[in-house]
C-alpha positions in Angstrom: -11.3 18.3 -38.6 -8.5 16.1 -39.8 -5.8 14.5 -37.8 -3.4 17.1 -38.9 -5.4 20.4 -38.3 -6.3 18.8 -33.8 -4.6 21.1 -31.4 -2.0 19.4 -29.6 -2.6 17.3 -26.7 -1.5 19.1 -23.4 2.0 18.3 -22.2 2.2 15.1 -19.7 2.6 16.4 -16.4 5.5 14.6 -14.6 3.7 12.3 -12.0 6.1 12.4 -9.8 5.9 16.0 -8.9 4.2 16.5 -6.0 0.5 18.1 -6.8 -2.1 19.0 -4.0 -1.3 20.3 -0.6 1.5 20.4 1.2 2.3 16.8 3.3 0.0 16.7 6.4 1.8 15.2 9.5 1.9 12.0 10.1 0.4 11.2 13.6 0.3 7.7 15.0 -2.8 6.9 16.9 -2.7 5.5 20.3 -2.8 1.5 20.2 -6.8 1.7 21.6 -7.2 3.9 18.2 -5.5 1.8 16.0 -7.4 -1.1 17.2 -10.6 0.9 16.3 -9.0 1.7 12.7 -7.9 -2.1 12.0 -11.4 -2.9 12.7 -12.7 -0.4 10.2 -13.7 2.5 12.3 -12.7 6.0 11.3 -10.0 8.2 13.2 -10.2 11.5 14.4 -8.5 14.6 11.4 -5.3 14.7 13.0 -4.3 11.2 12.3 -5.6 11.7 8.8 -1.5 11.9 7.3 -1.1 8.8 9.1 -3.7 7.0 6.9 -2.2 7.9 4.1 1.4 7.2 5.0 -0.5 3.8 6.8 -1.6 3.4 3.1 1.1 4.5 0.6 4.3 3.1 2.8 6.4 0.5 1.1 5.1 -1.9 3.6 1.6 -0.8 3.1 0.8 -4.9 2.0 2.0 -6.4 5.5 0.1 -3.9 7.0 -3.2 -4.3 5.4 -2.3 -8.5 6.4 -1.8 -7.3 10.2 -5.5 -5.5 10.2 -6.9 -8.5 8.6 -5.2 -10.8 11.3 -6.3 -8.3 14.1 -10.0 -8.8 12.5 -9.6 -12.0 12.8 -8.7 -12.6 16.1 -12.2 -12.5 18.0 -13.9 -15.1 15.8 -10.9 -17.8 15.9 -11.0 -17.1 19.2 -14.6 -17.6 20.0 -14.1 -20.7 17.7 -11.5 -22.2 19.0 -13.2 -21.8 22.7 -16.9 -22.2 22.1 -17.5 -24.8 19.2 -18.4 -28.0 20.6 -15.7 -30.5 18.8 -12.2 -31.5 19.4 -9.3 -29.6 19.1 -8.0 -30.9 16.5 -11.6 -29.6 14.4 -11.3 -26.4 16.1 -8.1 -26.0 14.5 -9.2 -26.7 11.0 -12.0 -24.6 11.3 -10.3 -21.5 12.8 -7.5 -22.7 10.0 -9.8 -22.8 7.0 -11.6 -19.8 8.3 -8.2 -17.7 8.1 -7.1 -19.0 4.4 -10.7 -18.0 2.9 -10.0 -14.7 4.8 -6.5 -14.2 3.7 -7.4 -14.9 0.2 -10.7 -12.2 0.3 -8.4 -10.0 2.1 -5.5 -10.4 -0.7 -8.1 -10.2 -3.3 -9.7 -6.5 -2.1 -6.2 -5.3 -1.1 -6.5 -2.2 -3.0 -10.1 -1.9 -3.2 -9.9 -1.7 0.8 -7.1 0.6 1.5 -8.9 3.2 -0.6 -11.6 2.7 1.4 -9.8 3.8 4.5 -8.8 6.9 2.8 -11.7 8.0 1.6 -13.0 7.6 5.1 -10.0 9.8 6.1 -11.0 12.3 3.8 -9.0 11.9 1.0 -10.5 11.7 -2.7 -10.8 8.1 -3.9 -7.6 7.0 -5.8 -5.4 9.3 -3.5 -3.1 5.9 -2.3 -3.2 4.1 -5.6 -2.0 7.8 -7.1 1.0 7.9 -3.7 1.4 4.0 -4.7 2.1 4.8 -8.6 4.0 7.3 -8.0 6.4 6.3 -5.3 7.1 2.9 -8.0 7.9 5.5 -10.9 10.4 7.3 -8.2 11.9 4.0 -7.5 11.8 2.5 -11.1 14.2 6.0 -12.0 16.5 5.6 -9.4 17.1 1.9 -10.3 17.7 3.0 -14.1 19.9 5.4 -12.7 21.8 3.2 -10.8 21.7 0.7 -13.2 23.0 3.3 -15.7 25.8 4.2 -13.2 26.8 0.7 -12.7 27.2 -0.1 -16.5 28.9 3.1 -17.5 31.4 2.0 -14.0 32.2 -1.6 -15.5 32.3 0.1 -19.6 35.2 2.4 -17.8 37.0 -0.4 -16.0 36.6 -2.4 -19.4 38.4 0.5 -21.2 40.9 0.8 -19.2 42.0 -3.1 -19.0 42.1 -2.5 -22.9 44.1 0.5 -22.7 41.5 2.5 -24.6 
């Protein structure tokens, strides 16, 4: 079969229609909960919109750094109290321990986040799918105010000219 005689491909789909099920709600868990989650535990079906929207927000970056720093609270505390030094090698220690983490953490961003919501229930590539397609959403709507902005100064040029 030659190039000419292939069907045609099947049209694109827009990606940012919405596809699946309808939105779930999104149900914060109570601190205790969230404590649990941030330390990798799973929560219970009804806060499974949350994880998503925990996942997909705009802020979903500085949250994934809060978990991480929650994580890391109990061994920089146990270091800072228990090893048998000086303060001042606590500190670096509990200091060097949080930029290794911070860079792992950064490194496995997305990797880890799916994680979560696979363990909420979602299929695997659910956020980065949200993720995508919230950026295409907001890369249009800059175009189109972009668009709006250069057609506002091309009118305010034609009119200084008296075009």
């Amino acid at each position: 079969m030659t190039v000419l005689e292939q069907e045609p491909a099947a049209p694109m789909t827009d990606p940012t229609a919405e596809s699946g099920p309808p939105a779930e709600p999104v149900v914060r868990p109570a601190p205790h909960r969230w404590v649990w989650y941030a330390f990798g535990g799973s929560l219970p079906e009804r806060h499974r919109g949350w994880v998503l929207h925990d996942t997909t927000t705009a802020t979903w970056w500085l949250r994934h750094i809060a978990r991480m720093l929650v994580q890391l609270a109990v061994p920089i505390a146990l270091i800072m109290m228990f090893l048998p030094a000086s303060w001042g090698l606590r500190a670096a220690c509990a200091g060097g321990g949080l930029a290794l983490a911070l860079f792992y953490s950064l490194a496995y961003m997305p990797e880890s986040t799916e994680n979560r919501v696979v363990k909420a229930g979602y299929p695997a590539g659910t956020a980065t799918a949200h993720r995508e397609r919230a950026g295409l959403v907001r890369q249009r709507q800059e175009t189109e105010r972009r668009r709006a902005a250069a057609a506002k100064r091309a009118a305010r040029y034609r009119d200084r000219m008296g075009r």
